[in-house]
C-alpha positions as CSV (number, residue, x, y, z in Angstrom):
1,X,18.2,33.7,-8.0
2,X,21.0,31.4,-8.4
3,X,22.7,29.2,-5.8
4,X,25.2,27.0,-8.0
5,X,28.1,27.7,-5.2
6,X,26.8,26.5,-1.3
7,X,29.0,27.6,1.1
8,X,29.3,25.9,4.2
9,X,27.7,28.3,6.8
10,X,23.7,28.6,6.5
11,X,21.8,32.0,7.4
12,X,18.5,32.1,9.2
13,X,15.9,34.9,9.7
14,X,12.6,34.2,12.4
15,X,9.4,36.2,12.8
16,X,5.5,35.8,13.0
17,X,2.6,35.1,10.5
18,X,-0.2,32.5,10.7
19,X,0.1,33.3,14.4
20,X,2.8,31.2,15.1
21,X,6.7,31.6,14.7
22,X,8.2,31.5,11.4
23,X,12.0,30.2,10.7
24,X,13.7,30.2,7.3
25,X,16.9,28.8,6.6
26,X,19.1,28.8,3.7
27,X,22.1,26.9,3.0
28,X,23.7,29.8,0.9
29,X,23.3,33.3,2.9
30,X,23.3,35.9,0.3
31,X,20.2,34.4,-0.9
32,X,18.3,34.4,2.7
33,X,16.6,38.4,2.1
34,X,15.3,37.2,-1.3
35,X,13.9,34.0,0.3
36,X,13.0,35.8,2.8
37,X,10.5,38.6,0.9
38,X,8.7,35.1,-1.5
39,X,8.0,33.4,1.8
40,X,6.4,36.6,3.2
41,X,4.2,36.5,0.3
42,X,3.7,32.5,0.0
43,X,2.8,33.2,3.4
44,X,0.3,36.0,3.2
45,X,-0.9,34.9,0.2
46,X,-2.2,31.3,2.5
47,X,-3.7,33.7,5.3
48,X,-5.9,35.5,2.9
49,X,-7.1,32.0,1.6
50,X,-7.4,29.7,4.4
51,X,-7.2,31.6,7.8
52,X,-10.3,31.2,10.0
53,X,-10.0,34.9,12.0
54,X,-10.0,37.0,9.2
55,X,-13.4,38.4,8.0
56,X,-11.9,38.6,4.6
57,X,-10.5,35.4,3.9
58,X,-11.7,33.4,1.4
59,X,-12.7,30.2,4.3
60,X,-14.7,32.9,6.5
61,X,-16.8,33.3,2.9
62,X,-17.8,29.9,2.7
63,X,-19.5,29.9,6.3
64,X,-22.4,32.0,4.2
65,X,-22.5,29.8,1.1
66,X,-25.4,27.8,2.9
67,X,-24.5,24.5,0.7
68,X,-23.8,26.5,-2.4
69,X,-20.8,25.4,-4.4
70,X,-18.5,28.1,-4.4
71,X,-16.0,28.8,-6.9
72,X,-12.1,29.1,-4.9
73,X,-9.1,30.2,-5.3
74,X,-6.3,27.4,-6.8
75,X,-4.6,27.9,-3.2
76,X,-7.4,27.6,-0.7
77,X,-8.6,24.1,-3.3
78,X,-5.3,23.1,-2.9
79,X,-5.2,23.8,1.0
80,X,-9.3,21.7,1.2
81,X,-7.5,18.7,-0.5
82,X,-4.8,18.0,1.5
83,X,-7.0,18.3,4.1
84,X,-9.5,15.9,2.6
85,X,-6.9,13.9,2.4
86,X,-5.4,13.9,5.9
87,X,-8.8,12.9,7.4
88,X,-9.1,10.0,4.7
89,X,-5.7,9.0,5.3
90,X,-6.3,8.9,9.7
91,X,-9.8,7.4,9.4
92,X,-11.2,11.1,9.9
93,X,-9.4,11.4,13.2
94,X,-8.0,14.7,11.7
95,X,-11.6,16.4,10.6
96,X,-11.5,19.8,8.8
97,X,-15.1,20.5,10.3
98,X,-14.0,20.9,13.8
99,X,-14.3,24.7,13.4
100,X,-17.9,25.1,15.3
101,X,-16.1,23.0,17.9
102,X,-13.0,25.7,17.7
103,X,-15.1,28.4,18.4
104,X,-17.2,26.6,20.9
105,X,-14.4,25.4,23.3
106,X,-12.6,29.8,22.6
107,X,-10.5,29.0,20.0
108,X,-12.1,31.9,17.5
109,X,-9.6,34.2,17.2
110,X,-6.0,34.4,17.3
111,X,-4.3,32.7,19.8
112,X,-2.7,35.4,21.8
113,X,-6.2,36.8,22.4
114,X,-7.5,33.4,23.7
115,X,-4.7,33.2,26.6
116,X,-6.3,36.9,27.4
117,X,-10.1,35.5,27.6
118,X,-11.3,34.1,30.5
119,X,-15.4,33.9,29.7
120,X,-16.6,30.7,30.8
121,X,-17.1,28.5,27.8
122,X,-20.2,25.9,27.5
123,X,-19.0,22.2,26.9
124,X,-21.0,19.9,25.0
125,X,-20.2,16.6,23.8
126,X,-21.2,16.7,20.3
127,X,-19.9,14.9,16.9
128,X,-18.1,16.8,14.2
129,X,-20.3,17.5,11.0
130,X,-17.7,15.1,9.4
131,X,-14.9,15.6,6.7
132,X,-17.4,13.5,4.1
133,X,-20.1,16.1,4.2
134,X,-17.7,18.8,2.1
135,X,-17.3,17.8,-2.1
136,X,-14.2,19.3,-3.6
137,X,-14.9,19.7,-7.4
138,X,-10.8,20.3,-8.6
139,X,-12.5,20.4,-12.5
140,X,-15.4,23.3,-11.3
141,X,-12.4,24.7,-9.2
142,X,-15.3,24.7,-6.2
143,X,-15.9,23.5,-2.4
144,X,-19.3,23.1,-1.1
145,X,-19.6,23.0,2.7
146,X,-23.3,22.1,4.0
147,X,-24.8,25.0,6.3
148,X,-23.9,25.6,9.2
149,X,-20.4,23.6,8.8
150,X,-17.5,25.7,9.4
151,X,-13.9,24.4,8.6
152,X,-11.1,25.3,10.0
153,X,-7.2,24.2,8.1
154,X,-5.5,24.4,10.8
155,X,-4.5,20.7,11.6
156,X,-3.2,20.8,8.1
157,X,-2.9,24.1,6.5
158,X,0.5,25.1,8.3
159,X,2.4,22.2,7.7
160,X,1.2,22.1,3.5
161,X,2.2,25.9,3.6
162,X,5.6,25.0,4.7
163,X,6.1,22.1,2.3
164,X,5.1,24.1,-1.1
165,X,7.0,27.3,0.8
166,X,10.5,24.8,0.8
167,X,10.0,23.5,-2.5
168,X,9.2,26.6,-3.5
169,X,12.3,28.3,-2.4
170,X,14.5,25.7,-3.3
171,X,13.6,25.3,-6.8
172,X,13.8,29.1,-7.2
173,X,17.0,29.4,-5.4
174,X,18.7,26.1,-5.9
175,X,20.2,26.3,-2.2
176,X,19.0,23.9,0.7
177,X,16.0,25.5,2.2
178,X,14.2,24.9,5.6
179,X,10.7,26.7,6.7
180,X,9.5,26.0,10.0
181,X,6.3,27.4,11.1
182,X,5.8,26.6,14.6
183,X,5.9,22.7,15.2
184,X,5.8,22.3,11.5
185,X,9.2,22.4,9.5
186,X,9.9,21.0,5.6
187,X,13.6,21.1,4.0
188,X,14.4,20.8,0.7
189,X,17.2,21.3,-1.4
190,X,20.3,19.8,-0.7
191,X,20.7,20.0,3.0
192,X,24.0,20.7,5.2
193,X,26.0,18.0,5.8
194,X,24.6,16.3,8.6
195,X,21.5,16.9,7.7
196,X,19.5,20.1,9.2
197,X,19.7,19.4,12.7
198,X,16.4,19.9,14.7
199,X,15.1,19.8,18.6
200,X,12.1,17.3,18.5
201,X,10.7,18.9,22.0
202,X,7.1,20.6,23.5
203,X,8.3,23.4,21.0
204,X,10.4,22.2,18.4
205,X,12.7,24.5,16.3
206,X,16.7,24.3,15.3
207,X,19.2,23.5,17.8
208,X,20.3,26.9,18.0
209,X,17.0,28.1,19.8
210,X,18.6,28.3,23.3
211,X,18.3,25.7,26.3
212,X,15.9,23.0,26.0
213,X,13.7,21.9,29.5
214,X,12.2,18.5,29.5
215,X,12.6,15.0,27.3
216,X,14.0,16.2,24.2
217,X,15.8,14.7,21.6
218,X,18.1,16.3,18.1
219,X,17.8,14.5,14.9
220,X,19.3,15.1,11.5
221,X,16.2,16.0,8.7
222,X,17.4,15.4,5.0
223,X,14.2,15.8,3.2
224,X,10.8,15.5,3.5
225,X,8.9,17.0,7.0
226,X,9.0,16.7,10.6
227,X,5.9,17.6,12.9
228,X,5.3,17.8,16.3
229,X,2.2,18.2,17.8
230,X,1.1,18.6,21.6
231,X,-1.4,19.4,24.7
232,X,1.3,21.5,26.4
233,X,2.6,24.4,24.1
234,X,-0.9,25.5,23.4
235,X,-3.3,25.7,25.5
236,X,-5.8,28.2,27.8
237,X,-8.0,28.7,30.8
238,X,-11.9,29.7,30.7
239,X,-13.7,29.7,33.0
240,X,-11.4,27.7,35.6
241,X,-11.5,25.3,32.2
242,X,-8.1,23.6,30.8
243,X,-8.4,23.4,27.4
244,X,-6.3,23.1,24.4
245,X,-6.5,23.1,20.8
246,X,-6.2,19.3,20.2
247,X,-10.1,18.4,19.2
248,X,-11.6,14.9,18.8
249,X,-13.9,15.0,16.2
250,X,-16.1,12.1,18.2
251,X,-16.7,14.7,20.8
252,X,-16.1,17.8,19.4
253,X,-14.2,18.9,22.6
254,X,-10.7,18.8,23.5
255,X,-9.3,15.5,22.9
256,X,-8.3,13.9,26.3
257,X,-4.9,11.6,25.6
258,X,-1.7,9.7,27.0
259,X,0.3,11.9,25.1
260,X,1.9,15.2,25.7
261,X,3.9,15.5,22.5
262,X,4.2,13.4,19.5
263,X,6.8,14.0,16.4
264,X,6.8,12.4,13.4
265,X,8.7,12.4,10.3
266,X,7.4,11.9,6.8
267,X,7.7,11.9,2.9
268,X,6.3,15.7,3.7
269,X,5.5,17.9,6.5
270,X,1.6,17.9,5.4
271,X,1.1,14.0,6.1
272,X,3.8,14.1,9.4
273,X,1.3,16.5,11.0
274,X,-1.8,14.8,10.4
275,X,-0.2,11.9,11.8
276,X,0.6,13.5,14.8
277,X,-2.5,15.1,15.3
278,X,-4.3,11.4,14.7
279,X,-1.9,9.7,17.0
280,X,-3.1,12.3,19.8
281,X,-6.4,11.8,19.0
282,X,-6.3,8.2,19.1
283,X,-4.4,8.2,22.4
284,X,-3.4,4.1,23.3
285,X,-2.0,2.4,21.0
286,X,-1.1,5.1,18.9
287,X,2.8,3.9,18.3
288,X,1.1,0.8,17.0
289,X,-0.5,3.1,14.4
290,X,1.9,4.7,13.2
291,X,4.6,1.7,13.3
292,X,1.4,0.1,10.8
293,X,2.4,3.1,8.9
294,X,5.9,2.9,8.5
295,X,6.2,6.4,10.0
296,X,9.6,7.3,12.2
297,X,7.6,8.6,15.7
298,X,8.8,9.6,19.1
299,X,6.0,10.0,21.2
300,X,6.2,11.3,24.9
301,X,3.5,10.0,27.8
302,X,2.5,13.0,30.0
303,X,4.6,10.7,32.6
304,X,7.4,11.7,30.4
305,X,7.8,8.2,29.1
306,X,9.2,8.7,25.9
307,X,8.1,5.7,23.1
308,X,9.3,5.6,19.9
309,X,8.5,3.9,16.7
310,X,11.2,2.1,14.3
311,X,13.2,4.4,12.2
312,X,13.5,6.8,14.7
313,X,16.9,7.7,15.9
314,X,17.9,6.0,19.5
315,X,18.6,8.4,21.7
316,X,22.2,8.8,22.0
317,X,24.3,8.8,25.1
318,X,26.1,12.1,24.5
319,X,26.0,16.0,25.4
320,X,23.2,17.9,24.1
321,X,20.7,15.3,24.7
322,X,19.1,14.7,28.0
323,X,18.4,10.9,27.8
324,X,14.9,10.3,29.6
325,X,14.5,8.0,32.5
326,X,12.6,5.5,30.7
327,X,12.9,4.8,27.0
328,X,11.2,2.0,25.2
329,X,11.0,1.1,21.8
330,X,7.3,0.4,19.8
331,X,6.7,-3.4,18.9
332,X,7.2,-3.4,15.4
């Protein structure tokens, strides 16, 4: 494919895999079907390797290797490291052995089948295995997980699809490019001028995504990533239970937190969710960890108290923002 004229106007197609919502868009629109049909295979190729509801994936296989190393696809080592890494990187407050705790607390199979379930569910307070218990061999192309350890990618997986998706694309197209899978969305290319302009919100997506409800705010993404993650847009009842799919891996159960939503921005989409996912699970004082970090954060209280980090945008005084009632800026 070839993109070497960019026209102004940008084309977008949406649909469903990894059980969330998928949104492409391209900066030149005759290349957007061709995009399209390598992101639907990027895509399916991840699901076969990494997803923790299929019987056939190549994850589900290592819940029998009973501390065997077993020899993995390039794509599901890949997807193991950048978890690994994500859980170094947050002091293993994003652990890749929460799976026993997924299925424990209902999250087993795909999410639309969870909202439908309302068996009771048995919580126990119980530690995660622990993200230093799995050896990645990148040489042996292997991944030992002890038994009775289940992982599950999630916290990470969707966001590291997306970046290698956009890069992907990019390179292949030469257009800008801009996957978004669920809260998780990576750009690259050259963007539209402006930058891509995106709702940072409960559900985030493009601008164009219809009326917004509740402290929101648009910000222009150039390269790199932006994550949100949240307690609100996902969550269930079982057994006269609120859960939701935000796990402390001290606990093992839902993690309970200040926050309602918290959107970062980073170098790529892969490390902005893992810092959102750590700064729920480390509740107070999370702003202070990720201003530490140098990482651009708007995080919203379940007051609606929206706190943001520096390098994040003010919130401007114009239309198409609702401008919350309190705003306050994190101490550097």
């Amino acid at each position: 494919m070839s993109g070497a004229l960019r026209p102004r106007t940008t084309a977008a197609t949406e649909w469903r895999a990894l059980g969330t919502t998928v949104r492409l868009v391209v900066t030149d629109p005759a290349l957007l079907d061709s995009c399209n049909l390598l992101l639907a295979r990027h895509l399916a190729d991840v699901d076969a390797a990494c997803s923790r509801f299929r019987t056939d994936s190549e994850l589900v296989a290592l819940d029998a290797s009973e501390g065997r190393p077993v020899r993995v696809s390039p794509l599901l080592a890949e997807a193991v490291g950048v978890a690994l890494r994500a859980a170094e990187t947050t002091d293993g407050a994003v652990d890749p052995t929460v799976g026993s705790a997924m299925d424990a607390i209902g999250y087993d199979r795909d999410f639309t089948l969870v909202q439908e379930d309302d068996r009771p569910v048995r919580l126990t307070v119980r530690r995660v295995p622990g993200w230093r218990t799995i050896r990645l061999d990148r040489a042996a192309g292997t991944v030992t997980v002890p038994a009775g350890v289940r992982l599950d990618l999630g916290a990470t997986a969707k966001a590291w699809a997306a970046d290698k998706a956009a890069a992907t694309l990019a390179a292949t197209a030469g257009c800008g490019v801009l996957v978004s899978l669920g809260g998780d969305t990576a750009v690259a290319g050259e963007p539209p001028a402006g930058g891509w302009q995106i709702r940072v919100q409960d559900v985030t997506g493009p601008v164009d995504d219809g009326p917004a409800e509740g402290p929101y705010a648009t910000v222009g993404l150039h390269s790199g990533g932006l994550a949100t993650s949240g307690t609100a847009a996902r969550n269930w009842r079982r057994g006269g239970q609120n859960l939701h799919h935000i796990v402390d891996p001290g606990t093992g159960l839902p993690v309970r937190t200040p926050w309602r939503t918290v959107s970062v921005a980073a170098p790529t989409c892969a490390e902005a969710n893992a810092a959102t996912t750590a700064a729920l699970v480390k509740g107070a004082g999370a702003e202070r960890w990720l201003t530490r970090r140098g990482l651009p954060a708007r995080l919203v209280s379940r007051e609606e108290l929206v706190v943001t980090t520096p390098g994040w945008p003010n919130p401007p005084r114009g239309v198409g923002n609702r401008v919350p009632s309190t705003h306050r800026r994190a101490a550097a």
